[in-house]
C-alpha positions in Angstrom: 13.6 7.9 -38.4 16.7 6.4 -40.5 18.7 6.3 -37.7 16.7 4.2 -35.9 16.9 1.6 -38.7 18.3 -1.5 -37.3 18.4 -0.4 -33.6 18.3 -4.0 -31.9 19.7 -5.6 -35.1 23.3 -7.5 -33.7 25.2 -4.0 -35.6 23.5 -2.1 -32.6 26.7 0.0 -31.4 26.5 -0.8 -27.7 29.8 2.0 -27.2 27.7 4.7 -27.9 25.2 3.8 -25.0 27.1 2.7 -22.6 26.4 5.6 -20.3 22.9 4.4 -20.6 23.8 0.1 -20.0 25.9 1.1 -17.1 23.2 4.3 -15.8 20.4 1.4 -15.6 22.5 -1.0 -14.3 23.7 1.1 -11.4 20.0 2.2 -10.7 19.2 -0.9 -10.5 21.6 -2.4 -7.7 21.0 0.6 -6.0 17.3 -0.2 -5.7 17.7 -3.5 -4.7 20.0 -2.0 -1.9 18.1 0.6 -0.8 15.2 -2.2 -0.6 17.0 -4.0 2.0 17.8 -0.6 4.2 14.2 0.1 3.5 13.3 -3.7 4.7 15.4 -3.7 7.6 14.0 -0.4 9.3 10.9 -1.6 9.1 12.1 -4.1 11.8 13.3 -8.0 11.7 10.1 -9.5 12.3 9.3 -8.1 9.0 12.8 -9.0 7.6 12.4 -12.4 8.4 9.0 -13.2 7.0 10.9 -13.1 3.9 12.7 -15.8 5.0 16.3 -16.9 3.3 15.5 -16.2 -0.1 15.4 -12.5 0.5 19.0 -11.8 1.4 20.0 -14.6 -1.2 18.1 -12.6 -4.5 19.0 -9.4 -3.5 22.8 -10.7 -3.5 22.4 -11.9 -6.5 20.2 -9.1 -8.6 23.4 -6.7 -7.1 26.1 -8.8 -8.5 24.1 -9.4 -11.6 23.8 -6.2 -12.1 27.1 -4.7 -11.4 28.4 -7.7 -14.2 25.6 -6.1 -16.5 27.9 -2.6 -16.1 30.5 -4.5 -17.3 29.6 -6.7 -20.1 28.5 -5.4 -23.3 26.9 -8.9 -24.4 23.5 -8.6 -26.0 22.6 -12.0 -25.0 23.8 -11.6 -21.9 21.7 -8.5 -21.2 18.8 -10.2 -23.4 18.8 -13.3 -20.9 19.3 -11.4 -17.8 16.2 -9.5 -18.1 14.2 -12.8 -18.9 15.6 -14.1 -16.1 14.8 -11.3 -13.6 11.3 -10.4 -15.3 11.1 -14.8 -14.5 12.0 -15.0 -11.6 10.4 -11.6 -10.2 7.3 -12.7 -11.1 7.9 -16.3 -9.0 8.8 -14.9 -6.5 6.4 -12.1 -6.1 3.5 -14.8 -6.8 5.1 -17.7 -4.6 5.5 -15.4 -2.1 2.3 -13.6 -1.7 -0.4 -16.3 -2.7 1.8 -18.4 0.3 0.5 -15.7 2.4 -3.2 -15.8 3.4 
């Protein structure tokens, strides 16, 4: 249990883990892609009831997350997931309470 002493203290050797950063990262985009393929077979009546914003986030959670691979910032990584667990949960909410 020593060794976890410190974990997310700012001496947290992020080198050691980045298999792990860049593993999560990549998992991520890949999701977000393999949302749209999953979105667009479904037909684009359905792709467009999500209007403009659809194609804009998932552009944006890909290239967020393939920076994520590559910088080894805690803050960044700290304020990245606030801002996707944020903004998920806007979107998810504005999205389907708009609907019925």
């Amino acid at each position: 249990m020593k060794s976890l002493t410190g974990y997310i203290s700012a001496g947290w050797d992020t080198s050691s883990s980045c298999w792990y950063i860049s593993g999560g990262g990549s998992v991520l985009a890949f999701s977000f892609v393999a949302d749209v393929v999953d979105t667009m077979l479904k037909g684009t009546l359905y792709l467009h009831h999500f209007g403009w914003e659809y194609p804009a986030r998932n552009i944006a959670h890909v290239v967020l997350c393939l920076m994520a691979i590559r910088i080894s910032n805690q803050t960044f990584h700290g304020a990245l997931v606030m801002i996707f667990l944020l903004y998920e949960m806007s979107y998810i909410l504005r999205l389907y309470l708009s609907a019925g």
